[in-house]
MARTORMI-53942 format. One line per field, with one value per residue (C-alpha): residue in one letter; x, y, z. Coordinates in nm, 2 decimals, m for minus. Each point is the difference from the previous one (the first is absolute). Example, Ala and Ser with C-alpha at 12.3 -4.5 7.8 and 13.67 -1.06 7.14 Angstrom:
residues 2
koldren <- c(A; S)
c1 <- c(1.23; 0.14)
c2 <- c(m0.45; 0.34)
c3 <- c(0.78; m0.07)
//
This chain:
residues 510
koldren <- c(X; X; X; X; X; X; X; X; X; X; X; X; X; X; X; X; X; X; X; X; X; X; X; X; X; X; X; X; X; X; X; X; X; X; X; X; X; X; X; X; X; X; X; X; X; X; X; X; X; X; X; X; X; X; X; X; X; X; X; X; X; X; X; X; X; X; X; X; X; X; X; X; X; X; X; X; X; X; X; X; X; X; X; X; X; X; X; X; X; X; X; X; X; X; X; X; X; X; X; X; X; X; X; X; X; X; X; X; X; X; X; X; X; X; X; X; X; X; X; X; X; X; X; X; X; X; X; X; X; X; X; X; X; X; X; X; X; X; X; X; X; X; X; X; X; X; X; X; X; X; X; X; X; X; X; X; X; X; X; X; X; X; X; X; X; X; X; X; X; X; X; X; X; X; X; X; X; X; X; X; X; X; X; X; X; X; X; X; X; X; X; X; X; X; X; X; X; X; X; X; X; X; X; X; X; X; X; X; X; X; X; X; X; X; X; X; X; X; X; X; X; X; X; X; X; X; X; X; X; X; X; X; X; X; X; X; X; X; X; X; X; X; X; X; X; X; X; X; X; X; X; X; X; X; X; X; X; X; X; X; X; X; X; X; X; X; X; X; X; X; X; X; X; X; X; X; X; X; X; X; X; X; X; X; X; X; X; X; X; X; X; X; X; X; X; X; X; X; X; X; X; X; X; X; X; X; X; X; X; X; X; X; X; X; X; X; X; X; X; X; X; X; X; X; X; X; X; X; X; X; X; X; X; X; X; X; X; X; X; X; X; X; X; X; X; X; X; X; X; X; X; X; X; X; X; X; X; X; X; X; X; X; X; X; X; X; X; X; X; X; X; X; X; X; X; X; X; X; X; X; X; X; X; X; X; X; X; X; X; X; X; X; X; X; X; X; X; X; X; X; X; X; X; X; X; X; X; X; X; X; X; X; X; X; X; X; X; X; X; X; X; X; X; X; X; X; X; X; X; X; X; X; X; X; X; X; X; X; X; X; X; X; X; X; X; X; X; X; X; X; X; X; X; X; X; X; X; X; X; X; X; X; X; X; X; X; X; X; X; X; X; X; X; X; X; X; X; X; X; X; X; X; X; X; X; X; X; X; X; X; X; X; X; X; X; X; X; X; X; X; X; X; X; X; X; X; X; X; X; X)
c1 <- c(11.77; m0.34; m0.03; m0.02; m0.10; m0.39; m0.03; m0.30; 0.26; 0.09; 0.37; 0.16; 0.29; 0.13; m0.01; 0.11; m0.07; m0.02; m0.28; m0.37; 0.02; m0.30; 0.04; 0.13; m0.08; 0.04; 0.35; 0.10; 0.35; 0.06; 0.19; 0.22; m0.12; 0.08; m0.21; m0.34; m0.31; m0.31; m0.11; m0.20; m0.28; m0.38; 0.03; 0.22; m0.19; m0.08; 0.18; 0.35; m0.01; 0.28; 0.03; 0.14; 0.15; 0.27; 0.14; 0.34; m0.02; 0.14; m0.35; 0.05; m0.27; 0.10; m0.15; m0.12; m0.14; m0.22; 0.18; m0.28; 0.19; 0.34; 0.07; m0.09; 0.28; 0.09; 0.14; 0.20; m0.01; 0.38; 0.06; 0.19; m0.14; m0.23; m0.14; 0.20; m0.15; 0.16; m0.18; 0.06; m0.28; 0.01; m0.10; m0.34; m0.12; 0.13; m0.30; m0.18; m0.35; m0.02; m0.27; 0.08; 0.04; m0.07; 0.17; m0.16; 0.08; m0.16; 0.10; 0.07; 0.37; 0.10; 0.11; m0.19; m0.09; m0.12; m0.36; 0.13; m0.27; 0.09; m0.14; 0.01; 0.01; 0.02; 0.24; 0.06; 0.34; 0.14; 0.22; 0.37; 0.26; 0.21; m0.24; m0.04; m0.29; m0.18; m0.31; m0.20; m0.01; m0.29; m0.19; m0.07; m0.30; 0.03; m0.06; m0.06; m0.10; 0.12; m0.22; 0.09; 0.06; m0.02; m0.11; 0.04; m0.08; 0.05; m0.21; 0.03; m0.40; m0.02; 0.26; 0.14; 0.30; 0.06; m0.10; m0.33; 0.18; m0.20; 0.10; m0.12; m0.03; m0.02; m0.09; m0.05; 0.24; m0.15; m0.36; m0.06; m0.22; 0.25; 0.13; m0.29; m0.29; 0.28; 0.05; 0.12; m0.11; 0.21; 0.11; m0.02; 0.20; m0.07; 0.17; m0.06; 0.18; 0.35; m0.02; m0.21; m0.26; m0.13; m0.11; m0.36; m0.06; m0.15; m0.26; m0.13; 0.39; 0.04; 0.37; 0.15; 0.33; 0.01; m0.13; 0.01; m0.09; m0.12; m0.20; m0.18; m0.25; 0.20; m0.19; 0.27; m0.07; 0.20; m0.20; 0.12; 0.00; 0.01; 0.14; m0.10; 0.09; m0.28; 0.20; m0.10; m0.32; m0.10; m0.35; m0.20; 0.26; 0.11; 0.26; m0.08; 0.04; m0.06; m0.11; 0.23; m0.27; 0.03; m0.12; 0.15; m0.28; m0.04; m0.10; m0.33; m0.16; m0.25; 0.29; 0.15; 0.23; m0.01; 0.00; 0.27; 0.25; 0.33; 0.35; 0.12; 0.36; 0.13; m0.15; 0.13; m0.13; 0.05; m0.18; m0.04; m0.26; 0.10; m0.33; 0.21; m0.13; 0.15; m0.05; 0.17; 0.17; m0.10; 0.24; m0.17; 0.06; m0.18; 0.01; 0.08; m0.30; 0.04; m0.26; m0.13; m0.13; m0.34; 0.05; m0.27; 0.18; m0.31; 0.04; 0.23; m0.02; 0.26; m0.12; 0.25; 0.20; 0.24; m0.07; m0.12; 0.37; 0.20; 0.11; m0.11; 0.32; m0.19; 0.23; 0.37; 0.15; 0.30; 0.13; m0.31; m0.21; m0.36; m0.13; m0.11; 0.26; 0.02; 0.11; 0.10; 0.17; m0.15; 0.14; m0.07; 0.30; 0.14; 0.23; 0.09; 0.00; m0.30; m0.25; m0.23; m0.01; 0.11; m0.08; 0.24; m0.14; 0.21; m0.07; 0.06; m0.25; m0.05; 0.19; m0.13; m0.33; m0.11; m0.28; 0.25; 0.34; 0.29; 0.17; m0.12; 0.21; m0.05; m0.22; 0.12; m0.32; 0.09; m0.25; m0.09; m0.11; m0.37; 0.00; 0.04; 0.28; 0.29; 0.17; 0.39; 0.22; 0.19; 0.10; 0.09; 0.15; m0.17; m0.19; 0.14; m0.15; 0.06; m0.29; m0.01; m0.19; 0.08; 0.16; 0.13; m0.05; 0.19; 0.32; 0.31; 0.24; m0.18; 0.07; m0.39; m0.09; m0.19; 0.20; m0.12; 0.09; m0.19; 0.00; m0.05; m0.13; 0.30; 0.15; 0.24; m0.07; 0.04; 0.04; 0.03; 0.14; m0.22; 0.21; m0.30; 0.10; m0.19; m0.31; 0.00; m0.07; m0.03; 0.08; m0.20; 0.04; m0.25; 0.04; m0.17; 0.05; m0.18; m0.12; m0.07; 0.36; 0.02; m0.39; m0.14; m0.38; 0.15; m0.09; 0.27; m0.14; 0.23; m0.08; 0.25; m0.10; m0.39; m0.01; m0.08; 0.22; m0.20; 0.19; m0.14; 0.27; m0.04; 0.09; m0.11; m0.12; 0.18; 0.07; 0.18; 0.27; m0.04; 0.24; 0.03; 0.21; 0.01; m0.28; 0.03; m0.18; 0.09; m0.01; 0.01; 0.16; m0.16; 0.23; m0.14; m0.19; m0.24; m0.07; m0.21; m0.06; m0.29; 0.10; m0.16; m0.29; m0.09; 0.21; 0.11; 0.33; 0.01; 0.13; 0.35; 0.25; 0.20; 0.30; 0.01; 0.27; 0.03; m0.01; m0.25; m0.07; m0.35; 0.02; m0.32; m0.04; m0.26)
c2 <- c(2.57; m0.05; m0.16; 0.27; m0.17; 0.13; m0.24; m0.25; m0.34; m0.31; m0.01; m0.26; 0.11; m0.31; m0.38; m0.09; m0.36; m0.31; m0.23; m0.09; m0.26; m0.16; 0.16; m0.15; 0.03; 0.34; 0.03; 0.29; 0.09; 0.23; 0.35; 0.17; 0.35; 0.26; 0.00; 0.17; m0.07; 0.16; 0.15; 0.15; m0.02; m0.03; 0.27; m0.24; m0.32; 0.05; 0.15; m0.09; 0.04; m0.03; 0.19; m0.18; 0.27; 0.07; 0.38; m0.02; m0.08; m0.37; m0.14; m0.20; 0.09; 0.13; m0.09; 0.31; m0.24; 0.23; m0.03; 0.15; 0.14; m0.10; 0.20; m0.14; m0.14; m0.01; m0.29; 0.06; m0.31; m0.04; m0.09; m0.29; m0.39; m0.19; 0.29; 0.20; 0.34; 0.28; 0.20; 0.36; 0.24; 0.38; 0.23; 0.08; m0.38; m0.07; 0.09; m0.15; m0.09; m0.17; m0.28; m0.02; 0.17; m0.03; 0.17; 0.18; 0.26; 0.32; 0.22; m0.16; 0.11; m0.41; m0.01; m0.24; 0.17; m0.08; m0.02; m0.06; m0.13; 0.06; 0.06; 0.35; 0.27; m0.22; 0.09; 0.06; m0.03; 0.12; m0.24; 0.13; m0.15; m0.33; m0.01; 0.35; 0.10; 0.37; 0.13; 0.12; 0.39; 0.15; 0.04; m0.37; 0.11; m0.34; 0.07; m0.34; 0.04; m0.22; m0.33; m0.37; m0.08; m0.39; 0.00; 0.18; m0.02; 0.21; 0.04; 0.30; 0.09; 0.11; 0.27; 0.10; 0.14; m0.16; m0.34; m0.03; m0.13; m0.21; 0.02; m0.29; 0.07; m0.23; 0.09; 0.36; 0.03; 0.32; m0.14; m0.06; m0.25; m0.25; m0.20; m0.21; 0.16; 0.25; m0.05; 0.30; 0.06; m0.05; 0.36; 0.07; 0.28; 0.09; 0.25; 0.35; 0.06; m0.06; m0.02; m0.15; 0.15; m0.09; m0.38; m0.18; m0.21; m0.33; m0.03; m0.22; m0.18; m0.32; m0.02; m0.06; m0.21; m0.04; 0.23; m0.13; 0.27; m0.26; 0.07; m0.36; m0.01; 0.13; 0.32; 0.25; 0.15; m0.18; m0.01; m0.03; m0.34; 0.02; m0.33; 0.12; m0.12; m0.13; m0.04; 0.37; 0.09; m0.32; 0.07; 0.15; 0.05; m0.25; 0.00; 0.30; 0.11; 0.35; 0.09; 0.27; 0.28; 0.38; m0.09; m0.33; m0.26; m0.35; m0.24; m0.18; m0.35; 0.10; 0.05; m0.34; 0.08; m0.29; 0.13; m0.16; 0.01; m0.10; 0.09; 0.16; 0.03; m0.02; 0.00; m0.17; m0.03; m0.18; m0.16; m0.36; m0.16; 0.18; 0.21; 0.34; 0.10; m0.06; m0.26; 0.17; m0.15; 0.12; m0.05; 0.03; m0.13; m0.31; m0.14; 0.10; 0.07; m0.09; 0.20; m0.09; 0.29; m0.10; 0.13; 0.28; 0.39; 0.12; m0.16; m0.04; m0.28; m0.24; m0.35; m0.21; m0.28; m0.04; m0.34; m0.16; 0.13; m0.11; 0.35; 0.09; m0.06; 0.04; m0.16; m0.10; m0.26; m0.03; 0.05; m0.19; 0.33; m0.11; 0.36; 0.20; 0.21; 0.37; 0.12; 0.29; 0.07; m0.18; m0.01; m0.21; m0.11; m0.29; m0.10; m0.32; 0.13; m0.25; 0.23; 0.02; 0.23; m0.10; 0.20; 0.14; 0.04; 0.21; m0.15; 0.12; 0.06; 0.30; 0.03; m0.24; m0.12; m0.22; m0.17; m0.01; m0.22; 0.12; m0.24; 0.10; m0.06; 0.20; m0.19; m0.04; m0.13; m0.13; m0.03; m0.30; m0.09; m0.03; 0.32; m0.17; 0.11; m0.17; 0.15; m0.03; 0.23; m0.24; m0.19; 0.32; 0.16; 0.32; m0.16; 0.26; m0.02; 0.40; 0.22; 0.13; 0.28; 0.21; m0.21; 0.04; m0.29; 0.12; m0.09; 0.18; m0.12; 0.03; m0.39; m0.11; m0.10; 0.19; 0.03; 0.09; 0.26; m0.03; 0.29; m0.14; 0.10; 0.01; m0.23; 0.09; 0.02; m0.28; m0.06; m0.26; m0.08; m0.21; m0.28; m0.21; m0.17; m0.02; 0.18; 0.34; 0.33; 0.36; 0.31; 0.31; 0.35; 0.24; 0.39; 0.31; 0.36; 0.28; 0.01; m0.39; m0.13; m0.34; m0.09; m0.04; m0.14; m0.18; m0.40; m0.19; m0.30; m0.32; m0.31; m0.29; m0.38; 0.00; 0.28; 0.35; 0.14; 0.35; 0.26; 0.37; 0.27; 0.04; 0.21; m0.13; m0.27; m0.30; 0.16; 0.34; m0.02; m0.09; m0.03; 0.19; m0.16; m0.27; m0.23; m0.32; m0.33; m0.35; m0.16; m0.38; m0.18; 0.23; 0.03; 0.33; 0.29; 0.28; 0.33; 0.32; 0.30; 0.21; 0.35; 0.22; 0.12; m0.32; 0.10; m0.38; m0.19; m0.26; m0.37; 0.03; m0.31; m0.06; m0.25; m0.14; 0.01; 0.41; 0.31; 0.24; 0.35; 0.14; 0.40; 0.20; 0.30; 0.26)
c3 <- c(m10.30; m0.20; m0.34; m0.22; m0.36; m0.05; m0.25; 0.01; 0.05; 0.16; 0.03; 0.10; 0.22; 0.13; m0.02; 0.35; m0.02; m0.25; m0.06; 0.10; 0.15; 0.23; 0.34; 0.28; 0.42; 0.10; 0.19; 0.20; 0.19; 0.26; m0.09; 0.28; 0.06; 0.22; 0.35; m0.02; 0.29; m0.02; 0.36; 0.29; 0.24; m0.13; m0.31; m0.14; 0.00; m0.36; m0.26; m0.07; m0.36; m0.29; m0.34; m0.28; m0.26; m0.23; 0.12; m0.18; m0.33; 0.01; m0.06; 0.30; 0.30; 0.34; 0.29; 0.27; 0.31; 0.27; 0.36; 0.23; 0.29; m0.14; m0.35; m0.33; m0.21; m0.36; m0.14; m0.28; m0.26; m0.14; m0.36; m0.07; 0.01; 0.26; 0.24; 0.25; 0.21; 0.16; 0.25; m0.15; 0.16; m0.11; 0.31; m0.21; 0.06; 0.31; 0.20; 0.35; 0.01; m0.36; m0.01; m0.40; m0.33; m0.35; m0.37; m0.23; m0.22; 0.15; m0.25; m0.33; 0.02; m0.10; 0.35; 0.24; 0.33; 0.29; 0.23; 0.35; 0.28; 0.36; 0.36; m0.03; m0.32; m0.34; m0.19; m0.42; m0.13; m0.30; m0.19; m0.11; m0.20; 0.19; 0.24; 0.17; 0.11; 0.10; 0.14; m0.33; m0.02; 0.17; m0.30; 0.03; 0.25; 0.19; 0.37; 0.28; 0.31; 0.31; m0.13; 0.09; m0.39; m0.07; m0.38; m0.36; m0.32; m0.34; m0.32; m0.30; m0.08; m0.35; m0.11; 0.35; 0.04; 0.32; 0.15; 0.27; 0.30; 0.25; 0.34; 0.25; 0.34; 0.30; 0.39; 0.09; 0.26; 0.12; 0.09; 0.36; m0.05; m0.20; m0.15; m0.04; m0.18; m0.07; m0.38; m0.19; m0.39; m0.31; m0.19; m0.35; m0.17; m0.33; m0.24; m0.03; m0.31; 0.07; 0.41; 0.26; 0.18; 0.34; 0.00; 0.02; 0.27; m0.12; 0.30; 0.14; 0.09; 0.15; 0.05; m0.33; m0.05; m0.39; m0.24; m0.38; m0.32; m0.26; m0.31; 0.11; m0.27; m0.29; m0.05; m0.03; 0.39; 0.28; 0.33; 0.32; 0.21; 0.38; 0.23; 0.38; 0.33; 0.16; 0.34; 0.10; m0.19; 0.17; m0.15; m0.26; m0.23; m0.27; m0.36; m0.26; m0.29; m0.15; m0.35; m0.08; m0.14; m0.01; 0.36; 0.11; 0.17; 0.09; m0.19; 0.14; 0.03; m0.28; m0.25; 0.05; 0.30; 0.32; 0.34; 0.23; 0.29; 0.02; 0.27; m0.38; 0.00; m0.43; m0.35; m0.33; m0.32; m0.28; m0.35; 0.09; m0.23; m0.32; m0.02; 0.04; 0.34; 0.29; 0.24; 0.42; 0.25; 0.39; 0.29; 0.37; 0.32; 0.00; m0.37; m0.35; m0.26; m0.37; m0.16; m0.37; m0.22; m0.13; m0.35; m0.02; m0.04; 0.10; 0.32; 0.29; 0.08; 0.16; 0.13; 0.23; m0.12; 0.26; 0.07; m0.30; m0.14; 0.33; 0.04; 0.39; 0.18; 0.26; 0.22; 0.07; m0.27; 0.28; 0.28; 0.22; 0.11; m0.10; 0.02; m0.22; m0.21; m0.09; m0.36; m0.10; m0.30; m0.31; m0.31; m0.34; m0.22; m0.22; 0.21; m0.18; m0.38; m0.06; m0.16; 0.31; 0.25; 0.40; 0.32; 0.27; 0.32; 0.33; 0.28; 0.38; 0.30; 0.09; 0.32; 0.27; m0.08; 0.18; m0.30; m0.25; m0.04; 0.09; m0.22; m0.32; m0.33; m0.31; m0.26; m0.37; m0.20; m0.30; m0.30; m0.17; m0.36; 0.16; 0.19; 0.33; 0.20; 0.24; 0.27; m0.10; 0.26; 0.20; m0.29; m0.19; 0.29; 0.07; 0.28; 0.28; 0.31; 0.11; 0.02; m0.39; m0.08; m0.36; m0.24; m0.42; m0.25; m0.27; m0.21; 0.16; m0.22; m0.32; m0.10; m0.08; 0.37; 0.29; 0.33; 0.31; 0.28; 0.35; 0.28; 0.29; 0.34; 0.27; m0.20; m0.28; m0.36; m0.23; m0.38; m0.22; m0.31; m0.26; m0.15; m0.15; m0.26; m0.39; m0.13; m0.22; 0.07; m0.10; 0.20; m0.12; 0.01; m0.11; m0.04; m0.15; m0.02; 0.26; 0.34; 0.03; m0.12; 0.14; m0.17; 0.31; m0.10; m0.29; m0.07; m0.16; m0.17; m0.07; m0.18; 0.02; m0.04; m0.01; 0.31; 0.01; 0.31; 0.04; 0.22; 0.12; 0.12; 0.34; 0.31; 0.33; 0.18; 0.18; 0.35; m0.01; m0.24; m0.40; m0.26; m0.35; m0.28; m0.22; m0.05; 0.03; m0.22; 0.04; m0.33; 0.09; m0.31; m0.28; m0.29; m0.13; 0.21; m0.13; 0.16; m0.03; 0.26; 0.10; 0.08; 0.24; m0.23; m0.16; m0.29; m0.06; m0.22; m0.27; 0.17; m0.05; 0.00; 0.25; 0.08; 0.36; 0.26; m0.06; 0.12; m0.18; m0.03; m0.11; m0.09; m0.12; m0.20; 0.01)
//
């Protein structure tokens, strides 16, 4: 199933589409799938996650959307043209009580796994061939207890043999005194050797819904960044983010870090400015924050943009509810091929709140040349008005442009197909031998018509479910492209060239 060249290279694999020329408006089209709803009472509010992964070789990805009280489902992504699904669930995956999931390669085997949140025991998977999948052997050492599991993330630390897993926990169901002021804490598993021992807990928690691993200030270490409900911690507590020493602690107000509060619900991140850090995206219930890195490594320290860039959606762009909206899911992508990076925002409320609209269309910002942005999702077609929660932005059918799958709360699942028209692209692989085969912590670096697109491998964030595979650039009308990679280590590539409108595969040697 993996790539198995070890040679340093950028292959190109496939030319799926001709010409660069100038983007045009993005364009989207419904694809029939089989009938999926995410469900229950309370503990399934939140959650309602979606995995975007390749598990049989095609290099197309699968979709695994959670269920809550009704099973989770496998959606089986058929070869062939345009975008077709089969619901194809093997007993391993079809479980109750899944608020979301995410792949990874647990074991460096070349298969992806899978990290599967629910109300109740979380669960690691071990990836087989055509989509199997098995409890890992014992050895593993990964125990859960019965936790309320809304978040996750995943990071190698130096020369590990297996990944630290972040586990982000949400009510504690067992406390008398709840829910409110009943916030449990986020736990932290990190290798012993080849297995797992018992995990850290990350206290003080404030009821975390995103969790994001992200070496923010380029140094070589990811930390870990903490989005938190302030619905039930109702006081006191506020966002986080821990410095991930031998002993993991928070970063403070004297180092550069700014107190605040917010009903947290997703995290993205992306390079916006060209400066090679990255610039995050907040979801809440209330508005949507567009946070600006201020430049400094030695600092972290975001300051908000949200309205200065247009980016709030704060409330309804249709549908005539004038309260406030509730994102969940956030996700940055080209989705127009035009060099500059859009934001997807699931939108739903969260069951009948009575503050927020009920009405409450997802919002599609698209970016403009000045780094404003402009909602877009009615006239792209992805403005549903079901209660989203997880969602993937990522290209299904490997043509060049990001598509879109939506879980929905008592609702069923929806996807699009993108069939915008114009602009370039590359889709990039990267890959390396040992524990860490998928470069996880690796920055791929493109440069393409007088922009630097700057990309960090990732696992986590958005709001329970992630997606591992290709990355995606949006090349606008560039003729030529350039790229280089940063492994995990810092060891670091010549610019290579690169033709757009392909498909491109980075291996590393040791």
């Amino acid at each position: 199933m993996r790539r198995k060249a070890l040679a340093l290279a950028a292959a190109l694999t496939a030319a799926l589409a001709a010409g660069t020329a100038a983007a045009g408006a993005p364009r989207f089209v419904p694809v029939p799938v089989p009938s999926h709803v995410y469900d229950g009472g309370w503990e399934h509010f939140v959650g309602g996650g979606v995995a975007a992964f390749d598990c049989d070789g095609d290099a197309r990805p699968e979709l695994y959307a959670a269920g809550g009280t009704t099973p989770a489902t496998l959606l089986r992504n058929i070869p062939g043209p345009g975008l077709r699904f089969e619901a194809d669930t093997p007993p391993a995956l079809a479980l109750t009580g899944v608020t979301g999931a995410y792949p990874l390669d647990v074991d460096g085997d070349g298969r992806l796994d899978l990290a599967i949140l629910r109300v109740g025991p979380d669960i690691l998977l071990r990836g087989l061939p055509d989509c199997g999948f098995e409890p890992f052997p014992g050895a593993l050492g990964f125990t859960s207890g019965d936790h309320w599991t809304t978040a996750f993330s995943a990071t190698w630390e130096g020369e590990a043999a297996r990944p630290t897993l972040a586990f982000g926990t949400y009510v504690d169901r067992a406390d008398p005194k709840g829910p409110f002021e009943a916030c449990d804490a986020p736990l932290l598993y990190r290798p012993e050797g080849g297995a797992y021992g018992p995990p850290i807990t990350l206290a003080p928690g404030y009821c975390a819904l995103s969790l994001l691993f992200s070496d923010w200030s380029r140094s070589g270490r990811a930390d870990l960044r903490v989005s938190n409900d302030r619905h039930y911690y109702v006081r006191g507590g506020q966002e986080q983010m821990w410095a991930m020493e031998a002993a993991p602690r928070l970063y403070t107000e004297e180092e550069g870090w700014a107190e605040y509060a917010l009903w947290g619900m997703g995290i993205a991140s992306r390079d916006l400015d060209q400066d090679g850090f990255p610039e995050l995206y907040l979801t809440s219930m209330g508005d949507q924050k567009l946070q600006l890195f201020d430049g400094d490594p030695a600092r972290p320290h975001w300051r908000e943009a949200r309205w200065e860039r247009g980016a709030t959606a704060h409330r309804p762009h249709a549908g005539g509810d004038g309260r406030p909206s509730t994102g969940w899911h956030a996700a940055f992508g080209d989705v127009d091929n035009d060099g500059l990076d859009d934001i997807f925002v699931a939108k739903g409320n969260v069951e009948q709140m009575p503050d927020a609209a009920m009405e409450d269309p997802n919002s599609l910002l698209l970016q403009r040349p000045d780094g404003t942005f402009a909602e877009a999702s009615v006239a792209a077609g992805v403005a549903s008005m079901a209660r989203g929660r997880g969602a993937a932005l990522v290209d299904l059918d490997n043509d060049g442009r990001l598509d879109l799958a939506v879980v929905n709360r008592r609702a069923p699942m929806e996807v699009w197909r993108n069939v915008t028209e114009g602009g370039g692209w590359l889709l990039v692989e990267a890959s390396q031998p040992g524990p860490n085969p998928d470069a996880v912590g690796a920055v791929i670096e493109v440069k393409a018509a007088g922009r630097l697109h700057t990309r960090e491998i990732t696992v986590g964030g958005g709001h329970a479910g992630g997606h591992a595979g290709f990355q995606h650039f949006g090349l606008g009308d560039a003729k030529a492209a350039q790229l280089r990679i940063t492994w995990p280590g810092g060891e670091t590539t010549a610019w290579q060239e690169a033709r757009p409108n392909a498909v491109l595969r980075l291996s590393r040697t040791r």
